[in-house]
One Martini backbone bead per residue (centre of mass of N, CA, C, O) as a GRO file, in nm:
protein
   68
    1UNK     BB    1  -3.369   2.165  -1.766
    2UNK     BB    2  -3.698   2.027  -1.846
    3UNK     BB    3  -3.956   1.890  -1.994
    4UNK     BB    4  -4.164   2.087  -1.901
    5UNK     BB    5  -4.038   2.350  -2.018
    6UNK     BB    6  -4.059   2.246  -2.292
    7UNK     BB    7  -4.290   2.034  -2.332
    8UNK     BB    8  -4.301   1.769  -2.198
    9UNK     BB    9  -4.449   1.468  -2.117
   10UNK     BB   10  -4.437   1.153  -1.967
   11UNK     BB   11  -4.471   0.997  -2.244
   12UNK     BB   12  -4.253   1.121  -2.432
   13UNK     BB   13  -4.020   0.988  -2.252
   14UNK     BB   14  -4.110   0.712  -2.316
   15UNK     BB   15  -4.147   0.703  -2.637
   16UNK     BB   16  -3.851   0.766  -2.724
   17UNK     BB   17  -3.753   0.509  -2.582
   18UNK     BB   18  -3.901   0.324  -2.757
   19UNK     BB   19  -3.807   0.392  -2.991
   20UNK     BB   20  -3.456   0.401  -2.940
   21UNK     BB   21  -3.475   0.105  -2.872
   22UNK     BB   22  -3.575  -0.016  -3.157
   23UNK     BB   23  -3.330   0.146  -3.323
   24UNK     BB   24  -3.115  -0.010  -3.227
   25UNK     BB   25  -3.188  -0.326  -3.285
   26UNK     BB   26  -3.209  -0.284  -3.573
   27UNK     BB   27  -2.926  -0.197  -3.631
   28UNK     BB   28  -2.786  -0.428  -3.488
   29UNK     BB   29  -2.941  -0.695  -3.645
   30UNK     BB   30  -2.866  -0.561  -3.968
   31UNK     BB   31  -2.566  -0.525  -3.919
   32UNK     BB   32  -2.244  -0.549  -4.028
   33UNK     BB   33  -2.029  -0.697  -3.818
   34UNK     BB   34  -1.908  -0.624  -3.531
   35UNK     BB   35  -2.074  -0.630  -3.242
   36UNK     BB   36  -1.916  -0.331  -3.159
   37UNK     BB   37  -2.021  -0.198  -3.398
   38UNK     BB   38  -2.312  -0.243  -3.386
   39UNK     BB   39  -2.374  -0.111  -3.152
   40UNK     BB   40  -2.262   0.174  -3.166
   41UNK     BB   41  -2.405   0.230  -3.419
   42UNK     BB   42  -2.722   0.158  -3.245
   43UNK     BB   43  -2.670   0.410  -3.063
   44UNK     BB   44  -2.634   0.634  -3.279
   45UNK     BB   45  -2.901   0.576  -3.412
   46UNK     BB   46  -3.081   0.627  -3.123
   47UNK     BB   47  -2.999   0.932  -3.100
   48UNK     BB   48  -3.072   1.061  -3.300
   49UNK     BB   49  -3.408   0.909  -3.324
   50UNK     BB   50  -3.451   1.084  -3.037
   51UNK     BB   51  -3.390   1.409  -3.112
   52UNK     BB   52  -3.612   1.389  -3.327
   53UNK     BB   53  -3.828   1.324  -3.153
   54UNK     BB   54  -3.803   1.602  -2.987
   55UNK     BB   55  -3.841   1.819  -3.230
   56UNK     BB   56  -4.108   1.708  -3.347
   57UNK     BB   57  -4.248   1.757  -3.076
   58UNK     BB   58  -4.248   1.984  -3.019
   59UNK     BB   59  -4.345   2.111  -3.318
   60UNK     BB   60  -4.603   2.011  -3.289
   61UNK     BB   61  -4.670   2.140  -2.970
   62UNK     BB   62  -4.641   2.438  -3.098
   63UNK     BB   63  -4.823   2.394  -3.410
   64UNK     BB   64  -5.051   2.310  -3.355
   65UNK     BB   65  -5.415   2.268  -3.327
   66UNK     BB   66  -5.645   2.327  -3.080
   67UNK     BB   67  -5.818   2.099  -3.168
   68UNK     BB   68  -5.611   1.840  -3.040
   0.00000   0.00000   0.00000
């Protein structure tokens, strides 16, 4: 299964990294402990922070308004 099969357009899987990037670096930078926990931390919310994103972008591109 890819991503046009889902609905999902090359935009959207560069968004989502993009998303993904930055909720991890904010987590990495903002949490307390040693830096292998930060990092660890900072990835799992960072795969959580990507799948709400694709979650969302599915439900919003399947039940928009045809005028978007």
């Amino acid at each position: 299964m890819n991503a046009e099969t889902l609905g999902l357009e090359r935009r959207d899987g560069r968004n989502m990294v993009a998303v993904a990037g930055v909720v991890t670096l904010v987590v990495v930078v903002t949490a307390e402990g040693p830096i292998g926990a930060r990092v660890v931390a900072g990835a799992i919310v960072g795969a959580v922070a990507a799948a709400v994103f694709v979650a969302s972008t599915l439900l919003i591109n399947r039940y928009k308004p045809d005028h978007w």
